[in-house]
N, C-alpha and C positions, 0 to 999 in steps of 0.2 A: 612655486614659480621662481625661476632663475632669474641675475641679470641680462643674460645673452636673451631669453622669452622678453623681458620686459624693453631692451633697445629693439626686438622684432617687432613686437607690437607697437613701439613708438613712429618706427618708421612708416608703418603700415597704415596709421592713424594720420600720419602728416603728409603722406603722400593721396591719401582721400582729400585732404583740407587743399592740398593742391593742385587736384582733379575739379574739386569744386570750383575756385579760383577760375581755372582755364574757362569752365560754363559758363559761367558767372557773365566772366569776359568776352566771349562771343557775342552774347545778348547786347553787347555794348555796339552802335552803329557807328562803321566809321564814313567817312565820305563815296565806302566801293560798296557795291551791292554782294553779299556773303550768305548764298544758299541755308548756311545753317543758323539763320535767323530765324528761318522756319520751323522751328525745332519745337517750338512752343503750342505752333499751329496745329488743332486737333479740328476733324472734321468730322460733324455726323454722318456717317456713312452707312445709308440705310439703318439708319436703329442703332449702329454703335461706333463709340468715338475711337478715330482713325487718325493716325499720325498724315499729316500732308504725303510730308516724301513719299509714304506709302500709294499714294493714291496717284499722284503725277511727276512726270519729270521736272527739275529744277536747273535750269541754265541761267549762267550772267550773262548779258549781251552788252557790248559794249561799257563792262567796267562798271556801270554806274544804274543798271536794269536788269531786273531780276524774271526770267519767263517761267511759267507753269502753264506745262502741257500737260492737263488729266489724262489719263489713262480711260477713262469714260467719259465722255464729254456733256453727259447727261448731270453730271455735279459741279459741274461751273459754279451755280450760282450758291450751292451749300459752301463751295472752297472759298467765296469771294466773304461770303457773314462771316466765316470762321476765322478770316486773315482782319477780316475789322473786329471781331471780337476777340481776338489777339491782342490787339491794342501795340501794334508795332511800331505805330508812327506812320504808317505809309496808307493812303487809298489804292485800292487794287482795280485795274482798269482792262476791263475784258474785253472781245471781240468777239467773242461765241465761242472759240477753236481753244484760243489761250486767254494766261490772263500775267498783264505784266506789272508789276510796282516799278517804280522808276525811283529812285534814292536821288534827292535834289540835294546839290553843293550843300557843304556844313557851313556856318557863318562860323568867324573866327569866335566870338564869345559861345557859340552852341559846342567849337571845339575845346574851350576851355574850359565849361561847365562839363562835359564827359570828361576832359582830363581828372577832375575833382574828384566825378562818380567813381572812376577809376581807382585812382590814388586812394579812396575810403573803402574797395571791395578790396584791395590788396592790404588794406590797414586789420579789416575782420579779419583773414586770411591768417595774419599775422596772430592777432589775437587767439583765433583758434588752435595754431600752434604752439603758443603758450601753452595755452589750458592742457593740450596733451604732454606739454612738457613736463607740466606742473603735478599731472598723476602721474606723470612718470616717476618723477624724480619722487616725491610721496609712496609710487610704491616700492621702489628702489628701498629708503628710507625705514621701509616698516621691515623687507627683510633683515635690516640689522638689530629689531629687534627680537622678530620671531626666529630666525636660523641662528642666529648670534653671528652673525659675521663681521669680519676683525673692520675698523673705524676704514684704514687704507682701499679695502676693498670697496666700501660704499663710496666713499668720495671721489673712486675709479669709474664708480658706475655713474655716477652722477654728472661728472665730467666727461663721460662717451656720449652722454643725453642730450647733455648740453651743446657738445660738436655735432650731432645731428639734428639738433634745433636749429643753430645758427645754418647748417648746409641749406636745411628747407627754407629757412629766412632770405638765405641769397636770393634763393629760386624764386620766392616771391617778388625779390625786389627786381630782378630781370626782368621777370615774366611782366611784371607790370611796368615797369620801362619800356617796354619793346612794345605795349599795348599803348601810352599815352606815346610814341615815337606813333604809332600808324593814327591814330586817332588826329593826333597837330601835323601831317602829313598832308598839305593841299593836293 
């Protein structure tokens, strides 16, 4: 394995840890109603479990309500257990036809307890960047003992790891800024 294989595979590995970050963050409620909250939601359907989206259409109405229109309407009431046994936070409130959750105003302390939740899912985030950093640079490290490669060239490698750490570090710290900006958002 070369250094050029060993910064691909770092990148590769950090840009998962920031893929995950983004999910992560979604799952996070802010004051607007956000189709892929639903993301979670699996529905018995007939005998085997079914992704929501799969099964009905998902509208916001008016900003702060979320509609599901089944595509059969004969599963209302399995889509309705499946959205409580999500544990999303929200009771889902049907007519027969559809079924809508309505997202009620955040309280300023419920907005700065998810700022928190936030600020700690971007802190993992960060952690697990390390950790990729840390075999990185480890395996960097061992080529210079196994190929013999000269002291300069590892500390070149080691310092390209290191500015692709800190680039994915940025990212995270945006990413979660822009996430605790919509979340403290009235």
């Amino acid at each position: 394995m070369s250094i050029d294989e060993i910064k691909k595979q770092t990148n590769e590995k950090m840009d998962k840890c920031i893929n995950q970050l983004k999910k992560e963050l979604v799952n996070i409620r802010t004051g607007r109603a956000n189709p892929l909250i639903l993301d979670k939601v699996i529905v018995d359907y007939y005998g085997a479990p079914t992704g929501l989206r799969q099964l009905a259409q998902v509208s916001v109405s008016e900003g702060t309500t979320l509609v599901i229109t089944p595509f059969d309407k004969t599963i209302i009431k399995e889509i309705e257990k499946a959205i409580v046994k999500a544990e999303i936070g929200i009771t889902p409130n049907s007519d027969g036809m559809v079924i809508r959750l309505a997202f009620p105003p955040l309280t300023q302390d419920r907005r700065k307890e998810l700022a928190k939740e936030v600020k700690a899912i971007g802190e993992e985030a960060k952690i697990a960047i390390r950790n990729v950093r840390r075999d990185s640079t480890d395996a960097v490290k061992k080529l210079e003992k196994s190929d013999n490669l000269p002291e300069d060239i590892i500390k070149d490698g080691v310092d390209q790891i290191q500015k692709i750490t800190d680039k994915f570090t940025k990212v995270v710290d945006e990413t979660v800024s822009a996430k605790e900006k919509e979340v403290m958002e009235i």
